[in-house]
Every structure is written in structure tokens, then in C-alpha cells.
BAFI-3210 file (N, C-alpha, C; in Angstrom, 3 decimals, decimal comma, padded with zeros to 6 digits):
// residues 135
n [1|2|3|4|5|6|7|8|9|10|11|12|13|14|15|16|17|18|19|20|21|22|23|24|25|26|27|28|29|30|31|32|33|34|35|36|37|38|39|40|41|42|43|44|45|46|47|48|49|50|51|52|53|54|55|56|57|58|59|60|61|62|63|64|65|66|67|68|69|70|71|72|73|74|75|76|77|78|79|80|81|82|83|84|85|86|87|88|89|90|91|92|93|94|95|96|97|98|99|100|101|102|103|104|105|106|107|108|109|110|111|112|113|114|115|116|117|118|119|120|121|122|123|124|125|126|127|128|129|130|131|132|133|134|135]
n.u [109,079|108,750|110,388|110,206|108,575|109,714|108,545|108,815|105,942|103,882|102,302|103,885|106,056|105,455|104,326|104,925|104,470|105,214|102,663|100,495|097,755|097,421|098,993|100,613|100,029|102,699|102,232|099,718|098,916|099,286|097,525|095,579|094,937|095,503|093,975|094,646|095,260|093,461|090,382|087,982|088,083|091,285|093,958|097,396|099,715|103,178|106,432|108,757|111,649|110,575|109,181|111,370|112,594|111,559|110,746|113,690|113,762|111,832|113,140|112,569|112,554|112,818|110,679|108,713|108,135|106,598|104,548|102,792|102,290|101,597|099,361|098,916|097,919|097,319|099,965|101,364|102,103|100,376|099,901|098,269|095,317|093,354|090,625|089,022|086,151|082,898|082,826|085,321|088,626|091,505|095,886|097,420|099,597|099,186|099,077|096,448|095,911|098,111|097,577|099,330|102,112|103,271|105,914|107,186|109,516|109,964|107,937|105,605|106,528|103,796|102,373|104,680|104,294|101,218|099,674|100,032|098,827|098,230|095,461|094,434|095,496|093,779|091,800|091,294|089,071|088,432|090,869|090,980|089,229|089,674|092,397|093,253|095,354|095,590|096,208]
n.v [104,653|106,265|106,860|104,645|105,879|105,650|105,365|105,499|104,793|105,002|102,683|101,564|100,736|102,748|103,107|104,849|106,580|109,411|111,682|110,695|110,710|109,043|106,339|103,586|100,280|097,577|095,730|094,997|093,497|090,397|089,956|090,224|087,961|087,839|089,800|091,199|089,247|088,125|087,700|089,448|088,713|088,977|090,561|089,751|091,572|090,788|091,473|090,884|090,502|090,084|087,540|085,879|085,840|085,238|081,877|080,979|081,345|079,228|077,230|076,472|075,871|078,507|078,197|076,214|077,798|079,465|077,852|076,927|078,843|081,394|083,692|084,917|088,260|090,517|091,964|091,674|090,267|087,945|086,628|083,541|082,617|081,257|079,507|079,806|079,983|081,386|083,695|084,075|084,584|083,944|084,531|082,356|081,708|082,497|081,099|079,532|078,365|079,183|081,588|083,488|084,673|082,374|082,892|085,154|087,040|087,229|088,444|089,954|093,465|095,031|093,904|094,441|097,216|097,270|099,069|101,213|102,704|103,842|104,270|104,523|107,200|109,440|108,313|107,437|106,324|103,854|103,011|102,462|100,204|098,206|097,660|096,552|097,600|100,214|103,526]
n.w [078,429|081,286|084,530|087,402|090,336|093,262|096,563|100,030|102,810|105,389|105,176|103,559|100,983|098,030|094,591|091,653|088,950|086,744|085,829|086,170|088,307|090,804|092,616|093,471|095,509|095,397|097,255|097,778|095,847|096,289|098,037|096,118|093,727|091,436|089,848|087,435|085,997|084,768|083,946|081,559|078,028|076,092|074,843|075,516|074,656|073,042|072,050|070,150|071,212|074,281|073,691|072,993|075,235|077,127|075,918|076,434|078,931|079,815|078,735|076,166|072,502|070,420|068,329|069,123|071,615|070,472|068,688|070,641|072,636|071,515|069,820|066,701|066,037|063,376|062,658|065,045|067,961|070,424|074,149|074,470|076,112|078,458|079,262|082,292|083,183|082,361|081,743|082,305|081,549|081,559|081,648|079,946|081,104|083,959|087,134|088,388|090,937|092,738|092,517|091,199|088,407|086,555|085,032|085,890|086,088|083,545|082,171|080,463|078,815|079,007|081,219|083,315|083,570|084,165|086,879|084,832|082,522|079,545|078,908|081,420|082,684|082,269|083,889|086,834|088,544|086,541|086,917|089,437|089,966|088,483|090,045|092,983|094,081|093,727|095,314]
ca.u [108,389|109,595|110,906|109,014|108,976|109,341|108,178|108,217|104,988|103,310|101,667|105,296|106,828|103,955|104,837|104,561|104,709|104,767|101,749|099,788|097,568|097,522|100,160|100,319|100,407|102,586|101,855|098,475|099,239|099,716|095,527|094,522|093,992|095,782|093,291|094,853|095,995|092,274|088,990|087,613|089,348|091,860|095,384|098,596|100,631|104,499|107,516|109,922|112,659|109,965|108,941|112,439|113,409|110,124|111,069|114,566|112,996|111,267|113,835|111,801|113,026|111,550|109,558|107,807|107,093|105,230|103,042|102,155|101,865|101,172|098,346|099,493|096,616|097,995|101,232|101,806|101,769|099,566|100,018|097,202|094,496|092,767|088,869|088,649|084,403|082,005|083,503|086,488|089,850|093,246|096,936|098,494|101,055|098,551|098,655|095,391|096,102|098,900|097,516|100,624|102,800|104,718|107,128|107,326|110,757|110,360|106,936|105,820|105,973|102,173|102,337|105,281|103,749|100,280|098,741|100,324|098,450|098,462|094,489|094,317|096,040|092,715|090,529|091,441|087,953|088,043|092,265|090,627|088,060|090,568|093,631|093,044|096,370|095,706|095,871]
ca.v [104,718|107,205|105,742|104,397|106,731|104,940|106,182|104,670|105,878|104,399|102,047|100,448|101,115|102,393|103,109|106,277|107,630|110,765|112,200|109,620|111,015|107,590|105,541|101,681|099,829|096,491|094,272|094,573|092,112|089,003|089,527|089,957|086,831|088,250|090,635|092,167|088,339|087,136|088,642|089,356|088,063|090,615|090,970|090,404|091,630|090,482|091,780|089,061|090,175|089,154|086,431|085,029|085,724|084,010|080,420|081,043|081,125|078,046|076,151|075,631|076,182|079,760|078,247|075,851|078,359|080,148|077,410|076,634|079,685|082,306|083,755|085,898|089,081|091,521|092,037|090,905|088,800|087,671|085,189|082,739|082,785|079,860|079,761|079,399|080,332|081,835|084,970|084,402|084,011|084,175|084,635|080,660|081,401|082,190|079,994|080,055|077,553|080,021|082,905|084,186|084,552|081,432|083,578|086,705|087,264|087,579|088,796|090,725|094,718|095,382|092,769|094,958|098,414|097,729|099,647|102,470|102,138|105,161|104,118|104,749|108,171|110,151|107,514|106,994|105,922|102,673|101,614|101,952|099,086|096,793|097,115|096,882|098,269|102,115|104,688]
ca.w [079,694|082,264|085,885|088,332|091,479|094,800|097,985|101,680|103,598|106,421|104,091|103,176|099,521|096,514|093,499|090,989|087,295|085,942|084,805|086,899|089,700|091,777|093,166|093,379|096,176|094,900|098,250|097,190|094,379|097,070|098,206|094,745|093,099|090,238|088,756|086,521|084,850|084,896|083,485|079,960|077,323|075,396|074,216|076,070|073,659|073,369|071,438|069,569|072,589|075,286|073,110|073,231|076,644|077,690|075,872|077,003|080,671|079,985|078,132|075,144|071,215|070,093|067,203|069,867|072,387|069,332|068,738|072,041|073,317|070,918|068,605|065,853|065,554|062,594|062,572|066,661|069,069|071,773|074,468|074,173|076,754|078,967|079,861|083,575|083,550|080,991|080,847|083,105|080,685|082,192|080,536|079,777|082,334|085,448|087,867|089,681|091,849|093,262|092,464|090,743|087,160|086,302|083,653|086,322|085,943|082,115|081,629|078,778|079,193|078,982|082,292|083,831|083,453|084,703|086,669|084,528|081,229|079,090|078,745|083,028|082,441|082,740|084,364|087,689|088,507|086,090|087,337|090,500|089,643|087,620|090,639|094,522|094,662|093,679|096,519]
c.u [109,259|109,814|110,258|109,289|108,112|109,292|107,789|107,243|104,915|102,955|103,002|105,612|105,509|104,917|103,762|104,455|104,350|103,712|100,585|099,458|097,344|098,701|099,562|101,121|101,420|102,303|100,447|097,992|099,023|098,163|094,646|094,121|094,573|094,608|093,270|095,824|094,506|091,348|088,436|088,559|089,408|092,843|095,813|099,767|102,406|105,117|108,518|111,295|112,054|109,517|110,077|113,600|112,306|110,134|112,144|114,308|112,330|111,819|113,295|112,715|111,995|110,015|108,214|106,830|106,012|104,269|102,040|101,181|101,463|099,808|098,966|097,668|097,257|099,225|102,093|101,397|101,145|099,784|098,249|096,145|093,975|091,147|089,063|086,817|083,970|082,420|084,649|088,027|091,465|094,701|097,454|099,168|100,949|098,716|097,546|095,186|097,089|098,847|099,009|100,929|103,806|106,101|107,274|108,215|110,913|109,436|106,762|105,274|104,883|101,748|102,921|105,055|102,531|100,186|099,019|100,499|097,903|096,182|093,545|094,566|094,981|092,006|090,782|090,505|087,739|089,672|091,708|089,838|088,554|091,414|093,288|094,485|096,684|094,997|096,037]
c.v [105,468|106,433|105,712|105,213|106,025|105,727|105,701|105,869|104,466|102,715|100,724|101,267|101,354|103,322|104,311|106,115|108,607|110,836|110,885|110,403|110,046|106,967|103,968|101,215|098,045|095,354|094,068|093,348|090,660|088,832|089,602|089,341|086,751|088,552|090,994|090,789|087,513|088,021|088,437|088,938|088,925|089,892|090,841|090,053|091,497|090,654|090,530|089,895|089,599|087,601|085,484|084,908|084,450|082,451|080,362|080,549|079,779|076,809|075,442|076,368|077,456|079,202|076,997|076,529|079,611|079,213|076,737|077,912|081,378|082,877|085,320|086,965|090,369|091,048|091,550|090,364|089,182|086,542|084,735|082,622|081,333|079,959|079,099|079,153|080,761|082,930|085,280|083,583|084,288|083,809|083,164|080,671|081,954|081,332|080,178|079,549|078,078|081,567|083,963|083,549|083,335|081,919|085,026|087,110|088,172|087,691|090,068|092,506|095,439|094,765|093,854|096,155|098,963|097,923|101,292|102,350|103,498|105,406|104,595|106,648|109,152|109,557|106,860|105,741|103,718|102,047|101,210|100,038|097,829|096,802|097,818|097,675|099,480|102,629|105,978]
c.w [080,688|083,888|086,160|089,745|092,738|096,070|099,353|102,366|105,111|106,108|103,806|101,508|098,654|095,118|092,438|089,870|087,373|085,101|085,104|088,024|090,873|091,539|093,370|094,426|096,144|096,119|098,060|096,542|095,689|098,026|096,875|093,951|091,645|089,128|087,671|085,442|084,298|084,870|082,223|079,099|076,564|075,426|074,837|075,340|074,008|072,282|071,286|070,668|073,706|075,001|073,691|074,721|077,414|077,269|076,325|078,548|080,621|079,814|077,046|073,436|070,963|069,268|068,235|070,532|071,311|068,821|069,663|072,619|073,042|070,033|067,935|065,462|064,789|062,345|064,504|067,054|070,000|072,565|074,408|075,717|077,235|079,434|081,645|083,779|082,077|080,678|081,697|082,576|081,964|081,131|081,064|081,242|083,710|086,240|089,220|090,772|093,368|093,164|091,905|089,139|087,426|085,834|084,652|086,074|084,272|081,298|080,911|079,302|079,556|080,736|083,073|083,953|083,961|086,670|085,510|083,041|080,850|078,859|080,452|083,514|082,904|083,250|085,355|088,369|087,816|086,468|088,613|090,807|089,551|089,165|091,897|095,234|094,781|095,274|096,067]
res [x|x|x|x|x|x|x|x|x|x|x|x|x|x|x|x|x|x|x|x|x|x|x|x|x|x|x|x|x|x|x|x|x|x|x|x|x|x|x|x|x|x|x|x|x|x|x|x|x|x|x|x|x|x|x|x|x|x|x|x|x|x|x|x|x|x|x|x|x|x|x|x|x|x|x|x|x|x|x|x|x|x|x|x|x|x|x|x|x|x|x|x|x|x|x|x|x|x|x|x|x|x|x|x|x|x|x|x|x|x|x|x|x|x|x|x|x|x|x|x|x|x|x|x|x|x|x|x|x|x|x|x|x|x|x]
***
């Protein structure tokens, strides 16, 4: 992943990539409800180093926080998902009560990267939709 390119405007601090024609506003994040942890239900895929930083962070034994909090699909991992509504899932470690990540600190790359999803790349139009934070 190439840096993240920071930029003070008027606005306050937003945030770049290369080869990205929109910028991300992150104070956004703190009116959004956490959008982008809550919606359809899908994948948030995690690597056995996030895996194990993530029970580390919790204080749990690895092989626990894998059957708590994992689902194995192929060959990787997923964290496990919660039903809030009929078609409104959220990631385990939401807290909707706070509108925020319990595990932020040591959340899983796919988490740390969005809005700058190689799937967003040409489709400004639909990051717009998913994240109140693009300008």
C-alpha cells in the first residue's frame, strides 16, 4: 500500500492515496455511525499477524480468540459478524452503543485502508455512497 498523503485545508486534515481521485475526510468518522463497520453482511478479512495482535489486545489465548471470534472461509479468515436488523450485520467488535471500534488500535488492514479500496479506485460515485467522509 503506498502512503497516505496528508493535507491541512480549511476543512482541517483529509487524507489521500495515489491513484485515488477523492480524499477522505477522517473527522467525518465521529457523525457516521460507523458505516463502513455496519451494513450487508460480507468479509472482514484478517491475516494470522492481525489475528494475533487482536487477542493479544484483548488478552485472550490465540486459539480462543479463533473460536470466538473467527469464521474460517477457504483458506482465510473472517471476523464473525452480529445481526443488528434484517439486513443490518455489523463486525463483533462494533460497538453500536458508541458508535465506534472496540479493537481500533489493532484492527484488521481491510478496516485500516478503507476508504481506499482498490474496488473504489474507478468508482468514486459508489465510495461516495458507502463513506460520508469523501470530498
Amino acid at each position: 500500500m503506498s502512503e497516505w498523503l496528508e493535507e491541512e485545508g480549511s476543512m482541517g486534515t483529509s487524507i489521500g492515496e495515489e491513484g485515488y481521485s477523492y480524499r477522505f475526510d477522517p473527522s467525518a468518522c465521529a457523525a457516521c455511525q460507523g458505516g463502513c463497520c455496519r451494513g450487508e453482511s460480507g468479509y472482514i478479512w484478517a491475516k494470522v499477524p492481525e489475528i494475533e495482535a487482536m487477542s493479544e489486545f484483548l488478552g485472550m489465548r490465540l486459539e480462543d480468540f479463533a473460536k470466538i471470534y473467527l469464521k474460517k472461509v477457504g483458506h482465510r479468515y473472517s471476523l464473525v459478524e452480529k445481526r443488528l436488523g434484517e439486513d443490518d450485520y455489523a463486525c463483533i467488535f462494533f460497538d453500536e452503543s458508541k458508535s465506534r471500534c472496540t479493537i481500533y488500535p489493532v484492527r484488521p488492514r481491510q478496516c485500516r485502508t478503507f476508504p481506499f479500496w482498490e474496488q473504489f479506485k474507478g468508482n468514486e460515485e459508489e465510495v461516495r455512497r458507502e463513506c460520508p467522509g469523501i470530498l
